[in-house]
C-alpha positions as a Markdown table, in Angstrom:
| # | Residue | x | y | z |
|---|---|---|---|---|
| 1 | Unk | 19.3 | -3.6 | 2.4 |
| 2 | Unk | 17.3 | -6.4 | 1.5 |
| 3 | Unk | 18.0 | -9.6 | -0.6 |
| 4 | Unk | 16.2 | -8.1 | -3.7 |
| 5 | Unk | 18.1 | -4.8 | -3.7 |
| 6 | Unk | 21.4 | -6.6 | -2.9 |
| 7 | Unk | 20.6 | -9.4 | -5.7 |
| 8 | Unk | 19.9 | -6.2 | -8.4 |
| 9 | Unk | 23.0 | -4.9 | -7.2 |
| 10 | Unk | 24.9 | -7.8 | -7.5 |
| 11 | Unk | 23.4 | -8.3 | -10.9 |
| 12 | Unk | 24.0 | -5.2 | -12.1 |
| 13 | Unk | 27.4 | -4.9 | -11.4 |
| 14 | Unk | 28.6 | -8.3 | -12.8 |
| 15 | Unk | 26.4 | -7.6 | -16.0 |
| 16 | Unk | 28.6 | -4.1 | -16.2 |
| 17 | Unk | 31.5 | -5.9 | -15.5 |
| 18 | Unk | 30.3 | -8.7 | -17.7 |
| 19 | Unk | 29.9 | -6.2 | -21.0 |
| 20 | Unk | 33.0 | -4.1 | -19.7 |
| 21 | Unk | 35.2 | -7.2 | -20.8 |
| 22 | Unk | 33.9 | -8.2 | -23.5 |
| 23 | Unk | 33.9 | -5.0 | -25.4 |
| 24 | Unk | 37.6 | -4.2 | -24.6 |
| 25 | Unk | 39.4 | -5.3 | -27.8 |
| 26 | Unk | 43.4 | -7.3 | -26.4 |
| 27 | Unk | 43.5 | -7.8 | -29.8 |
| 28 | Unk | 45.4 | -4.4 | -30.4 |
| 29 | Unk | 48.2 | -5.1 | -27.8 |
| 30 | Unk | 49.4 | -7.3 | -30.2 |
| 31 | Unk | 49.9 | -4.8 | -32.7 |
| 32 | Unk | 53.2 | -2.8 | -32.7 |
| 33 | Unk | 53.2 | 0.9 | -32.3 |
| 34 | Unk | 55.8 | 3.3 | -34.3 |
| 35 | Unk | 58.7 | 3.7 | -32.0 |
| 36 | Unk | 57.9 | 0.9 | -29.6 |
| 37 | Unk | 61.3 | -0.7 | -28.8 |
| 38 | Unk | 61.0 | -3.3 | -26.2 |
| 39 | Unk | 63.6 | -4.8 | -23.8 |
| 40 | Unk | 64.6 | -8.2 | -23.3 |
| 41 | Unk | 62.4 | -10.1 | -21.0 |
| 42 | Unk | 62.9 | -10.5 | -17.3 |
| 43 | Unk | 64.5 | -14.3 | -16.8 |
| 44 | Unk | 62.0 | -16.3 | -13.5 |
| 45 | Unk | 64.7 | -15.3 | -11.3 |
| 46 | Unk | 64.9 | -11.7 | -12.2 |
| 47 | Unk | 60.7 | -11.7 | -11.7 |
| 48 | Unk | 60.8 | -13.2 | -8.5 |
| 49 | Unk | 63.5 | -10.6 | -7.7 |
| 50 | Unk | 61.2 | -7.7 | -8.4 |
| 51 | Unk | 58.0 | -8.4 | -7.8 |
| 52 | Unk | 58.2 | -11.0 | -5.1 |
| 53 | Unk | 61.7 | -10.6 | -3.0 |
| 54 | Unk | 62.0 | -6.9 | -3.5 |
| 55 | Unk | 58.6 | -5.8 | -1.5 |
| 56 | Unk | 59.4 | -8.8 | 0.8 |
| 57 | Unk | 62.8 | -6.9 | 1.9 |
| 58 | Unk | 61.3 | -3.4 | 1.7 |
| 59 | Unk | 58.7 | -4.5 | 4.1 |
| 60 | Unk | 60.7 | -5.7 | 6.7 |
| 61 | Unk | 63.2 | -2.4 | 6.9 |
| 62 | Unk | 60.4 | -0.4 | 7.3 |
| 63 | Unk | 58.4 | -2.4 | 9.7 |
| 64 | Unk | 62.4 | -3.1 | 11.6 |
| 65 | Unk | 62.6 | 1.0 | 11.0 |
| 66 | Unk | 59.0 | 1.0 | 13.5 |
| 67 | Unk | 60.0 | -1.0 | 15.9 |
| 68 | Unk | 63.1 | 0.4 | 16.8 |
| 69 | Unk | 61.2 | 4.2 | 16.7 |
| 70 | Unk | 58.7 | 2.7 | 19.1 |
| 71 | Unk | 61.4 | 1.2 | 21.2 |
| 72 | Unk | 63.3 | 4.1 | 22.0 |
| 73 | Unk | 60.0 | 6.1 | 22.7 |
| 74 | Unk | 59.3 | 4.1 | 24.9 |
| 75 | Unk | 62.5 | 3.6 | 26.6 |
| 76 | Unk | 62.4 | 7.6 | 26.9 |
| 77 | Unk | 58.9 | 7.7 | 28.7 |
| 78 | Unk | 60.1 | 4.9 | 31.3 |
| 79 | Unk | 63.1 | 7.3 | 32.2 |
């Protein structure tokens, strides 16, 4: 591809993305819908918790779960 093509590209896309954004309306998040009952808000703690701790943790079981799979494959190949 040359520089043109990949400068249309590139042009077209951000334009798309460009008019994409400004035509979406977060004006009407604000407004409430009938039956929309919201919960108290998570506390810094409790969002660190979730979104930052929790994956953190799930990670390292599952990659600790690999490890000790490969291990003992490999511990049953040697003997």
């Amino acid at each position: 591809m040359d520089k043109k093509n990949a400068l249309r590209a590139g042009a077209l896309a951000s334009g798309t993305t460009l008019m994409m954004l400004l035509m979406s309306s977060p004006a009407l998040a604000l407004t409430r819908d009938d039956g929309d009952d919201p919960g108290p808000g998570l506390s810094v703690i409790d969002t660190l918790g979730l979104y930052v701790a929790a994956p953190i943790v799930l990670f390292l079981v599952i990659a600790g779960l690999v490890m000790v799979g490969d291990k003992s494959r490999k511990q049953q190949k040697q003997g």
